[in-house]
C-alpha positions as CSV (number, residue, x, y, z in Angstrom):
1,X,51.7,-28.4,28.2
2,X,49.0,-26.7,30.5
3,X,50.2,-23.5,28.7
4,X,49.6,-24.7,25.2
5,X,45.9,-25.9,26.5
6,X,44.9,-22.7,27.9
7,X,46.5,-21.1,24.9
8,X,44.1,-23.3,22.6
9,X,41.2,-22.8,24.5
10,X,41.2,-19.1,24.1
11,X,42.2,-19.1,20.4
12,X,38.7,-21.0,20.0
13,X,36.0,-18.8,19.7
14,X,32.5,-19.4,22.3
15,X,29.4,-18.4,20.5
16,X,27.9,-15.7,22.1
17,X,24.3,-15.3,23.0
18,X,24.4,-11.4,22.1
19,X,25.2,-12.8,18.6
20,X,22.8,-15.3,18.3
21,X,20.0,-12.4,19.5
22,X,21.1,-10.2,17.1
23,X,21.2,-12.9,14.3
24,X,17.5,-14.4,15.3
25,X,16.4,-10.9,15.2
26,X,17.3,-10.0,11.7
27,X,16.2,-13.3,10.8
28,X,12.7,-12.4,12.2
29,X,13.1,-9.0,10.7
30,X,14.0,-10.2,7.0
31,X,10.7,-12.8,7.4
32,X,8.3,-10.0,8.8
33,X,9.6,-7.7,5.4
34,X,8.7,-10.3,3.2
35,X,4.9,-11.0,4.7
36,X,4.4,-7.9,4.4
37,X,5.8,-7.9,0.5
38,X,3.5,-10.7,0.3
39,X,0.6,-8.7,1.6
40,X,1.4,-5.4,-0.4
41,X,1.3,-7.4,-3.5
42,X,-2.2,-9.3,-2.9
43,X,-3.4,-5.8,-1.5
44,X,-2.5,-4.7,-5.2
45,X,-3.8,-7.5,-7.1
46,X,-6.8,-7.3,-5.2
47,X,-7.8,-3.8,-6.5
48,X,-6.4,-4.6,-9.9
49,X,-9.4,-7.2,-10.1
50,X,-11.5,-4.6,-8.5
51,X,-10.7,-2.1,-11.2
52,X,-11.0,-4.7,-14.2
53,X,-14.2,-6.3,-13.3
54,X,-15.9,-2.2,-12.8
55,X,-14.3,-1.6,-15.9
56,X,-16.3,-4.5,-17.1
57,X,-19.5,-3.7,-15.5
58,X,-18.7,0.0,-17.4
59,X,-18.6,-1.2,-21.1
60,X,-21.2,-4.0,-20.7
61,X,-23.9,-0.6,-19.5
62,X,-22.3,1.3,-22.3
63,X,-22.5,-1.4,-24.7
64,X,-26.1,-1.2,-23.2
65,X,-27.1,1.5,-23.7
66,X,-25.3,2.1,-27.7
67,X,-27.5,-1.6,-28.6
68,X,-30.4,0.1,-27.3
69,X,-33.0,0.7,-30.6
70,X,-32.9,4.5,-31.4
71,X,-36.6,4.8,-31.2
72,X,-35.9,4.6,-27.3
73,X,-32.8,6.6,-26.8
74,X,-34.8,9.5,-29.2
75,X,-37.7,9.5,-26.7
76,X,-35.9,9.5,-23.6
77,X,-33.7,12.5,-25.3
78,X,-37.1,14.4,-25.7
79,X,-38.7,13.3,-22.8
80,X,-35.8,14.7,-20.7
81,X,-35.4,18.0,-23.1
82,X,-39.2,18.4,-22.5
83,X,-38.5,18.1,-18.5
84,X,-36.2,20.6,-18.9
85,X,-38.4,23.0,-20.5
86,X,-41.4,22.5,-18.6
87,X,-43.6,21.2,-21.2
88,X,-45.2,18.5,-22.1
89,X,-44.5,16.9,-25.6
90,X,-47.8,16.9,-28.2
């Protein structure tokens, strides 16, 4: 009968605390990956709004400068062909 006890008890595995290390390691591991998943993506989405809103700010001067009346955009053409040249326009 004492046998069949110690038999039983040995059968039954203990958990051991090198396992439970390992396993809270990996755990700690697979949560650190995914912060910084997390973080990669914002980091990406950041300078995605970054890029749209220069893009932005780039037609709106465009769109500027193509509304502007001709008169304008012919005299500063001359002006700075004149400045070039180093003479005045009559």
């Amino acid at each position: 009968m004492l046998l069949k006890r110690k038999m039983m008890m040995r059968i039954i595995p203990r958990p051991r605390p090198i396992l439970i290390k390992t396993i809270t390691h990996l755990v700690i591991l697979i949560v650190l990956t995914i912060l910084l998943m997390v973080l990669m993506i914002l980091i990406a989405l950041m300078a995605l709004t970054i890029l749209i809103v220069l893009m932005l700010v780039l037609m709106t001067l465009l769109m500027m400068l193509i509304m502007m009346p001709p008169v304008h955009l012919e005299a500063l053409t001359v002006n700075l062909i004149a400045q070039i040249h180093h003479h005045p326009v009559q």
